[in-house]
C-alpha positions in Angstrom: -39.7 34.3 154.7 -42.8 35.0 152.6 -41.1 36.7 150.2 -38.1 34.3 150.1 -40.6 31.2 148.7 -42.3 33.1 146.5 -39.1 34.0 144.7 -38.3 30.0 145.0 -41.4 29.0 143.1 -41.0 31.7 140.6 -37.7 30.3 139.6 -38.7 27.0 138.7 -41.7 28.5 136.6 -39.6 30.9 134.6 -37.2 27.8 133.6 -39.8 25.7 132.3 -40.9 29.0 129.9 -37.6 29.4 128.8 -37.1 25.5 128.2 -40.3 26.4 126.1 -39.5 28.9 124.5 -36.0 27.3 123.5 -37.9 23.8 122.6 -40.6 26.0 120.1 -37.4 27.3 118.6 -35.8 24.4 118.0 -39.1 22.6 116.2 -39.5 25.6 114.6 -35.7 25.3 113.0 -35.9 21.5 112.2 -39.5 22.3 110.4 -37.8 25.3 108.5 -34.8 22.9 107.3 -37.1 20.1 106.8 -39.6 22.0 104.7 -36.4 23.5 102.6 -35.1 19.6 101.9 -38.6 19.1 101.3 -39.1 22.0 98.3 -34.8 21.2 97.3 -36.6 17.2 96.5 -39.8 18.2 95.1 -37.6 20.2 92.5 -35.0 17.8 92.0 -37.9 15.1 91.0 -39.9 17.8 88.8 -36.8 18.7 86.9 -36.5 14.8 86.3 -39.7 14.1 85.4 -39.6 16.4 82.6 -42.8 19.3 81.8 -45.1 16.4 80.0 -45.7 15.0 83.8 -45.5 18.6 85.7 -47.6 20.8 83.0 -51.3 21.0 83.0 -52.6 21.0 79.4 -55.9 24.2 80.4 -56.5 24.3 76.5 -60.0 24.1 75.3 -59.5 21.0 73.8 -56.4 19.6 75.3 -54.1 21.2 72.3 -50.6 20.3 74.4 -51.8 16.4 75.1 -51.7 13.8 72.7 -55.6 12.3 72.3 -56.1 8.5 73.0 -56.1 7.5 69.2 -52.2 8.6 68.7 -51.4 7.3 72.2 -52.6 4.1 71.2 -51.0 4.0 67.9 -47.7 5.0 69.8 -48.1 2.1 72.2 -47.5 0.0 69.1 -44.7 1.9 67.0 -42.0 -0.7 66.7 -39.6 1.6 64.0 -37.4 4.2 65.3 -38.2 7.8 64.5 -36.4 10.8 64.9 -38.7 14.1 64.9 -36.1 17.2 63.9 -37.0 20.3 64.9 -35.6 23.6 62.3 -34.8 26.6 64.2 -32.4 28.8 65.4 -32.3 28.3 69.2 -35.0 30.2 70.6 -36.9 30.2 67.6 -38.6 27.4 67.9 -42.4 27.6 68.7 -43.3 26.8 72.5 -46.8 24.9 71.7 -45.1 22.8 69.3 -42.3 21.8 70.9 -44.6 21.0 74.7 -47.0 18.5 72.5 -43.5 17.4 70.7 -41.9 16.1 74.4 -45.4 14.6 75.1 -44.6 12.3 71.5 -41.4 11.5 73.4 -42.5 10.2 76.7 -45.0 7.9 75.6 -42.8 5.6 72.8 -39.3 4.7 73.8 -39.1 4.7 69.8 -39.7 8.6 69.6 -36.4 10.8 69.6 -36.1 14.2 69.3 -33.3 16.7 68.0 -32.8 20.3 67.3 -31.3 21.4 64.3 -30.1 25.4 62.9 -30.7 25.8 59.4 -28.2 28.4 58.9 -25.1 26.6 60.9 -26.2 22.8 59.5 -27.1 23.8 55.4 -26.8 20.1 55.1 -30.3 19.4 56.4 -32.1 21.3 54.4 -31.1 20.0 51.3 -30.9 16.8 52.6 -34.5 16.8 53.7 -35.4 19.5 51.1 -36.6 21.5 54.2 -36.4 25.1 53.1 -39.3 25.6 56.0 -40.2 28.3 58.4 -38.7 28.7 61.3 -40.3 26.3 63.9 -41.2 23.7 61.6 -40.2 19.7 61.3 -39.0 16.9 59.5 -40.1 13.4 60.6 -37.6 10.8 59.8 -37.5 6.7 59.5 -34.3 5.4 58.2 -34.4 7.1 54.5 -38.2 8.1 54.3 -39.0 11.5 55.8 -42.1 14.0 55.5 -41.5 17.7 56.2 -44.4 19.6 58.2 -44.2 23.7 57.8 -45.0 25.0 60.4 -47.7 27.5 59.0 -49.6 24.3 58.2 -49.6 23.3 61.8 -51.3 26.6 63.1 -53.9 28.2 61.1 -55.0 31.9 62.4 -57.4 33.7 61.2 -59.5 37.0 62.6 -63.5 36.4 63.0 -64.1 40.2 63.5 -61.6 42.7 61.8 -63.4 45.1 64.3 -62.6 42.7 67.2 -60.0 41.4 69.1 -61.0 38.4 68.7 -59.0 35.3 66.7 -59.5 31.8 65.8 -56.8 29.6 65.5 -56.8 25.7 64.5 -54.1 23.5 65.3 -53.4 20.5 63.4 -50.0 19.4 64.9 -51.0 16.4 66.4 -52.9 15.4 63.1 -50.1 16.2 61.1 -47.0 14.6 63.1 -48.8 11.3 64.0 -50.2 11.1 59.9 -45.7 11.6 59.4 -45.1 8.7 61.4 -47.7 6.8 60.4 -46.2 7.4 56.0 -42.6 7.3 57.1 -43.3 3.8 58.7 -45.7 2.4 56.2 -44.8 0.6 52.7 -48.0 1.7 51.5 -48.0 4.8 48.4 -51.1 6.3 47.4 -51.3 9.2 45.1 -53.9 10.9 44.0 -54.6 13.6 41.3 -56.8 17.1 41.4 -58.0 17.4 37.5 -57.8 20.9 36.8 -58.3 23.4 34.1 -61.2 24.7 32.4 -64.6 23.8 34.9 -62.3 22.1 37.8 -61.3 23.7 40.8 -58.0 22.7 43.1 -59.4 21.4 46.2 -58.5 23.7 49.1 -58.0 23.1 52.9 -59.1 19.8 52.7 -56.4 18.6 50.7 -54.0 18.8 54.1 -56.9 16.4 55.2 -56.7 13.7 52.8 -52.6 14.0 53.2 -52.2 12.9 56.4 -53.8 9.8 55.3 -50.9 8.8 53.4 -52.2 9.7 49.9 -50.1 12.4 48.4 -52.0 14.8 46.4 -51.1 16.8 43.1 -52.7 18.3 40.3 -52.6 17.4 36.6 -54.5 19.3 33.3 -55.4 16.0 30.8 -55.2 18.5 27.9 -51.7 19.2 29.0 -50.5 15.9 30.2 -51.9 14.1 27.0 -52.7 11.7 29.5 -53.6 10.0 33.4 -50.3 9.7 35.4 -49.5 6.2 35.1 -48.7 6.5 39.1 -52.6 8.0 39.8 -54.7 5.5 42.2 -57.4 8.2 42.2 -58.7 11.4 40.5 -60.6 13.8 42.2 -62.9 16.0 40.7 -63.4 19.2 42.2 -66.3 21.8 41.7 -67.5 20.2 38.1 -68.9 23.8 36.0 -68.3 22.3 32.3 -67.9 19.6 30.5 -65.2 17.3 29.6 -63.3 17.9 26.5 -63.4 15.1 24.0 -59.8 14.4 24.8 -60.3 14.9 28.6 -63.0 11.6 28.2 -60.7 9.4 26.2 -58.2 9.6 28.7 -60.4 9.2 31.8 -62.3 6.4 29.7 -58.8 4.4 29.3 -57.8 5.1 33.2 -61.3 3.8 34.2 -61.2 0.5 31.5 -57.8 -0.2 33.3 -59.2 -0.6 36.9 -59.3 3.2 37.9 -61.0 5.0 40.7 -62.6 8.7 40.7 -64.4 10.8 43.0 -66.6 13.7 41.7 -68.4 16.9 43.5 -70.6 18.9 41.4 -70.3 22.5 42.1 -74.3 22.7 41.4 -74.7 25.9 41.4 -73.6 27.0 38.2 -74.9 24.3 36.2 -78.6 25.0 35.4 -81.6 23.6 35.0 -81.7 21.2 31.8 -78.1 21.8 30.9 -76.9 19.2 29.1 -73.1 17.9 29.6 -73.1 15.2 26.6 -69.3 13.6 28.0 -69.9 14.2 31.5 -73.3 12.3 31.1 -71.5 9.5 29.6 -69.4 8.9 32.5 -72.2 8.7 35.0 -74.1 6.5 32.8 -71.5 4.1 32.7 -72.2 3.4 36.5 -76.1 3.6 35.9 -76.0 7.5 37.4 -78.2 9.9 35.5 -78.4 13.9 37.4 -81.2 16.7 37.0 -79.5 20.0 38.3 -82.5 20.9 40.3 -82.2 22.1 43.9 -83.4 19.9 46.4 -85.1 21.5 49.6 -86.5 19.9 52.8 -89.5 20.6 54.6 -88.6 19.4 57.9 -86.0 21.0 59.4 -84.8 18.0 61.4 -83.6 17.5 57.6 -81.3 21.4 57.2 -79.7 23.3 59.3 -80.8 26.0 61.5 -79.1 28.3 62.8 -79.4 32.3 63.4 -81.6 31.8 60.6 -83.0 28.8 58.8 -81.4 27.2 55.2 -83.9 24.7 54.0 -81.2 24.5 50.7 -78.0 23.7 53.7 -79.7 19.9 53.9 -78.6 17.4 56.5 -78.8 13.8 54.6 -79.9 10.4 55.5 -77.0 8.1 55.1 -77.5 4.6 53.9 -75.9 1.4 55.0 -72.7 1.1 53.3 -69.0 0.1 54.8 -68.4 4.0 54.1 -71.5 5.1 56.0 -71.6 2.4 59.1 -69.5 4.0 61.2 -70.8 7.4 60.6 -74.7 5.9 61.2 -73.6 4.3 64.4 -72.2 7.5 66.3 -75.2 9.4 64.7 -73.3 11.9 63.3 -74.8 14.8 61.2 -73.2 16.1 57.6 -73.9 19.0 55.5 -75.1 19.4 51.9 -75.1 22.9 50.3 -77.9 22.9 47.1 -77.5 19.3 46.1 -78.7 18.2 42.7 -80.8 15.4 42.3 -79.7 11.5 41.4 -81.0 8.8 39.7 -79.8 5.2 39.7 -80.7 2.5 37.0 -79.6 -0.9 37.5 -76.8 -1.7 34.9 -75.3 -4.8 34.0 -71.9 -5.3 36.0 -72.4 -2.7 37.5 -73.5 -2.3 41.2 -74.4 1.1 43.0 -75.8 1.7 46.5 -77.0 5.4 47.6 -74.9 6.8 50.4 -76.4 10.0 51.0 -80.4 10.9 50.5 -82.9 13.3 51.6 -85.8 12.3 54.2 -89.1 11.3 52.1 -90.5 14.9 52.1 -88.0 16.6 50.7 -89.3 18.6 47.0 -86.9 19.9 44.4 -87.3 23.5 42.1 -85.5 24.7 39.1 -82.5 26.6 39.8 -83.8 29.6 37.9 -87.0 29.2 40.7 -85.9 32.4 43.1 -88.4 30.8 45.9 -87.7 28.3 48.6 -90.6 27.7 49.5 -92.7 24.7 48.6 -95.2 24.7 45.9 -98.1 22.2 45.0 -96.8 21.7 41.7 -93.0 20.8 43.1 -92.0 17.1 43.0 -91.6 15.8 46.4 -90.2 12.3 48.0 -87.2 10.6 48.6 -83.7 11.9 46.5 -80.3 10.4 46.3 -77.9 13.0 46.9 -74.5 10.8 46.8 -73.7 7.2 45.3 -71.2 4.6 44.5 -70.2 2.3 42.5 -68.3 -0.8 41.4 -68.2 -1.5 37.6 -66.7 -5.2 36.8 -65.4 -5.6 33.6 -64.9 -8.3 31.0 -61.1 -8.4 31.8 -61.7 -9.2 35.3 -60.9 -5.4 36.6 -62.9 -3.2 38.7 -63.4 0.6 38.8 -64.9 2.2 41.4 -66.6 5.9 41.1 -68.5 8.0 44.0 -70.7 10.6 42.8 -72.0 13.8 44.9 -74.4 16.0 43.5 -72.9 18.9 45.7 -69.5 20.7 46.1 -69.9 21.1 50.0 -68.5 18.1 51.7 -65.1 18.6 50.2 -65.4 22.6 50.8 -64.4 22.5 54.3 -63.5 26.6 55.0 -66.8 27.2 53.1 -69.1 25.0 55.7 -66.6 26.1 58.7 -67.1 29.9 57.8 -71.1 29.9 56.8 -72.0 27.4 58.9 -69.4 25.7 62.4 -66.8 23.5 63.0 -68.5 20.5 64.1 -69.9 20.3 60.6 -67.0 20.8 58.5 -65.0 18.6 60.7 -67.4 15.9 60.0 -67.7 16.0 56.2 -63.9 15.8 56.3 -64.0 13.0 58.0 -66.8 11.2 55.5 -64.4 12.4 52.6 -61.5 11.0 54.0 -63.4 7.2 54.4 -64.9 7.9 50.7 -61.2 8.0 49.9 -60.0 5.0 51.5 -63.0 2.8 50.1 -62.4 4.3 46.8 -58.4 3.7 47.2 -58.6 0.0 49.3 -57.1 1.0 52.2 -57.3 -0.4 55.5 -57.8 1.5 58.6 -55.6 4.8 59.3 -54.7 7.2 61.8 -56.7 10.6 61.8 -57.0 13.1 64.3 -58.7 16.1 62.9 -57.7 19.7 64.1 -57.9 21.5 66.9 -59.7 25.1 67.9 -57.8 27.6 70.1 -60.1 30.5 70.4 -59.6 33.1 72.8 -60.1 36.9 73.3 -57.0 39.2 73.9 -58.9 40.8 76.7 -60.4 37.9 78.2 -57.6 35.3 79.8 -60.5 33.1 81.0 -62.2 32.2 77.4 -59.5 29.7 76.7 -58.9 28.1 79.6 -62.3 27.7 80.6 -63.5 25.6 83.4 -60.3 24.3 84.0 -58.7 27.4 85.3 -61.6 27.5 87.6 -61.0 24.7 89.2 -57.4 25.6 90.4 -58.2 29.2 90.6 -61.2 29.1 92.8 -61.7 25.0 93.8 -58.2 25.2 95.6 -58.0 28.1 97.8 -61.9 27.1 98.8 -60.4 23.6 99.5 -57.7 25.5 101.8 -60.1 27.5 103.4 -62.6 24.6 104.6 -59.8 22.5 105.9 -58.5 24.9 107.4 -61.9 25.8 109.1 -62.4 22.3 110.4 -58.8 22.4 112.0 -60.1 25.9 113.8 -63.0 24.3 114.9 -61.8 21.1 116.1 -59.1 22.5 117.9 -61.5 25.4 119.6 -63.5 22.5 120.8 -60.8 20.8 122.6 
């Protein structure tokens, strides 16, 4: 009997574990095929969305996103473009094309083909795109502007000893600058003087492109003249003087309402040379120079660095439409040996200092090997930088803007000697100097971007943001799962 009822409520027990068991199995099934349909969606929606929504940009400074200023200038585009890329398929170069779909997602008006060179011949004479593979041409009806790749990305090695490489992007600068010309009725050009004493102008010149104002070079002794198409010269690196012809024509450009911008290279001009030409043309704007070096005291005033370069001088800018913004975000420029100006007042003629030194700044002889201050050295306040207007008996103006020193339009000089931030702020004083001198109104400019990184170290480029998924996730798993433990060992 005993053992007859103990089988009897062993029966009943040994059912409910298998109905247990059986249920466990079955949740365990419907979670499997749930969590399946679950990952099947999730991929279906990511593949929709497109890799501008499901990629995260872990550049130093966002290189695969499109900053707020092009965004915004998107938001507006009412033209349709067409952004072509030239390559043979899988040629085409992965940053370039992720920041290209992230153009395409935020304007409706932004389309985007792939074109081979070798199988459509077409195209490149068409768009006169003999360009490296990778690059593209941005279109608007008829107007287009090619972008080589190789000016997009610009590499170069800090250490040949190193593994270490620096690279500067300037896609985003240089595609939203295209849309903005191919768009825009607006055509500035601008002319290098060259030839004996000038110098072309460098890296800078991609710069003052993407503002619209297409750039060349002409030699007055071989033109016999200033294009008729110039709306500004630009002269670069000043060592000599003008030629006699060289003055007439730039005398006959200026009468008829012209505009110039001049950097002195400084250096090799010396104490008391005399330019008899070149003096002219500053005196017709009331500018007089003495090639002196000018040196500060304070070092609030130059830059310091690993070592101290009381000759590297960081001006005081003046209130002027050119400066204002520049005054108002308290940014900092550089001036490598500037000269010394002075300003006379001059009938029709009106000129405002942009650029001086603080009020204890001195200034040697360039022959003077020392930096260091004397009692016998002049000291006060210098003018480094001026412009001015010059209205004229026919009712025309010209403008000019003087700079006593080479530097702010030498940007790989001030990024190699000296950093980034620096260079990338002159440029962007240059670049208003040119718009003042040429009358536009305001443009688009986003200046380049650094990718550094270190073939042996992943985590140099991708910074804090890496961390965050790397270690702030898991830890994140961790302590919820921890509070689930816990809870649940309470119960």
């Amino acid at each position: 009997m005993g053992e007859e009822k103990s089988r009897k409520e062993k029966t009943p027990k040994n059912s409910r574990e298998g109905m247990r068991r059986t249920s466990n199995a079955n949740y365990m099934a419907i979670m499997t095929a749930l969590a399946v349909a679950f990952v099947v969606v999730i991929n279906l929606i990511v593949n929709a969305l497109g890799s501008n929504f499901t990629q995260i940009d872990l550049s130093r400074q966002d290189i695969f996103t499109l900053t707020d200023v092009s965004i915004e200038y998107l938001k507006n585009l009412e033209e349709d473009i067409t952004i072509i890329t030239l390559a043979e398929p899988g040629q085409e170069y992965a940053d370039l094309e992720r920041l290209l779909q992230d153009y395409e997602a935020h304007s409706s008006h932004i389309k985007l083909e792939k074109r081979d060179p070798a199988k459509s011949p077409d195209i490149v004479s068409k768009y006169n795109a003999n360009l490296t593979q990778g690059s593209i041409v941005v279109v608007c009806g008829e107007k287009y502007r090619a972008i080589d790749l190789t000016d997009m990305l610009i590499q170069s090695t800090i250490d040949s000893n190193s593994s270490y490489v620096y690279y500067q992007y300037d896609m985003e600068g240089l595609i939203t600058n295209a849309i903005e010309y191919v768009t825009s009725d607006v055509d500035i050009k601008a002319y290098v003087l060259t030839g004996s004493g000038k110098s072309s102008l460098g890296v800078i010149e991609t710069d003052i492109e993407k503002q619209g104002i297409r750039v060349d070079e002409v030699n007055l002794e071989d033109e016999g003249r200033v294009p008729e198409d110039a709306d500004l010269l630009i002269l670069h690196m000043l060592v000599k003087d003008f030629t006699d012809k060289e003055y007439e024509y730039l005398t006959e450009y200026l009468n008829n309402g012209g505009t110039m911008f001049i950097s002195e290279e400084a250096l090799s001009i010396k104490t008391g040379t005399v330019l008899p030409n070149y003096d002219a043309l500053l005196e017709r704007y009331g500018m007089s120079v003495e090639h002196v070096t000018v040196l500060e005291q304070n070092s609030s005033y130059y830059y310091t660095g690993d070592t101290s370069y009381n000759f590297m001088v960081k001006p005081v800018l003046r209130s002027h439409e050119i400066t204002d913004d520049f005054k108002k975000a308290g940014t900092e420029l550089l001036m490598v040996t500037p000269d010394k100006i002075d300003i006379s007042e001059k009938e029709n003629v009106e000129i405002i200092p942009l650029l001086e030194s603080s009020g204890t700044a001195y200034y040697k002889s360039k022959e003077d090997g020392s930096l260091a201050k004397l009692n016998t050295d002049p000291s006060g306040t210098f003018t480094y930088m001026a412009a001015a207007v010059e209205t004229m008996e026919n009712g025309k103006q010209s403008k000019m803007i003087y700079s006593s020193s080479y530097s702010l339009l030498s940007r790989e000089y001030v990024e190699s000697k000296v950093n980034d931030t620096l260079a990338a702020a002159n440029t962007k004083f240059v670049i208003s100097c040119m718009k003042w001198l040429t009358g536009q109104e305001d443009t688009i400019y986003v200046d380049k971007k650094s990718k550094s990184y270190n073939r042996l170290v992943y985590m140099h480029d991708v910074d804090v943001k890496l961390g965050y998924l790397t270690l702030g996730v898991p830890a994140a798993v961790l302590l919820t799962g921890g509070i689930v433990w816990y809870r649940r060992r309470k119960k």
